[in-house]
C-alpha atoms as one frame of an Amber mdcrd trajectory, in Angstrom:
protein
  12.542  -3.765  -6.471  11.364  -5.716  -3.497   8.037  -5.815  -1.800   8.277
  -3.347   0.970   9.026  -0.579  -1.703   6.380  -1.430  -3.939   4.178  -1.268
  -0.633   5.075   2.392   0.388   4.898   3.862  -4.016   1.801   1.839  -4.083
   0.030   3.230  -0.660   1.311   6.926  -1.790  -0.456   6.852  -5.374  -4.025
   5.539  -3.985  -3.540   8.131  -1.255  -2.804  11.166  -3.897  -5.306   9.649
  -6.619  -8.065   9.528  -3.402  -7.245  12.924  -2.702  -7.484  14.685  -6.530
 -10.490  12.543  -6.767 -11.911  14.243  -3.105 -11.539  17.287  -4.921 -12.597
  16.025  -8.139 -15.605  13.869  -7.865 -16.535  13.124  -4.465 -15.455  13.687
  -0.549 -16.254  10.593   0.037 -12.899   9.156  -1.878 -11.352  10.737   1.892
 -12.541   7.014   3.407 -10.458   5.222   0.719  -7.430   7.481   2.029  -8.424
   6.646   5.918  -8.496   2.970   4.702  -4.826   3.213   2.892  -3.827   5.041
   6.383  -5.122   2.404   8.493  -3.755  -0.340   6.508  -0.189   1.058   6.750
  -0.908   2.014  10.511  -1.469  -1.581  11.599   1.006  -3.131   9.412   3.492
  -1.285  11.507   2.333  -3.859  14.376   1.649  -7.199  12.728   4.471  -6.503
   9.407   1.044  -7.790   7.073  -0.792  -5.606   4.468  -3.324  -7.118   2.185
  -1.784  -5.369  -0.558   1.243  -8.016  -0.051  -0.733 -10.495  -0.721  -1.175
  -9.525  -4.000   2.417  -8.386  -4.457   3.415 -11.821  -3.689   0.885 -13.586
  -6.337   2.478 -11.733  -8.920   5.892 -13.012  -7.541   7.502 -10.061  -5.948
   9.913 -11.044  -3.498  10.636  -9.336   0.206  13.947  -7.789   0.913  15.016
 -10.713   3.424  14.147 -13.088   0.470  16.397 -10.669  -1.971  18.909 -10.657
   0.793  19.572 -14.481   0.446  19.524 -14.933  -2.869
């Protein structure tokens, strides 16, 4: 799998886990899933999430990168 997919399953699991955990434990879990939306919302202009920074530590390589192999 490349990066951008582990991106979007990432994003979507911290968004569901904030919610149950709204529900749960505490409303205040709804920031965490304003942050996650954010995140993904300006990614769309600069194509940079902080989340691929970690992605890329751990050696997971973009689609363009898979492309040329």
């Amino acid at each position: 799998m490349h990066i951008e997919r582990y991106l979007r399953l990432i994003a979507g699991v911290f968004i569901l886990l904030s919610l149950v955990f709204s529900q749960v434990h505490s409303e205040y879990w709804l920031f965490f899933t304003a942050f996650v939306g954010l995140n993904l919302f300006q990614s769309f202009f600069t194509d940079w999430c902080p989340m691929m920074v970690f992605l890329r530590w751990f050696g997971v390589k973009s689609c363009k990168e898979m492309a040329a192999n």
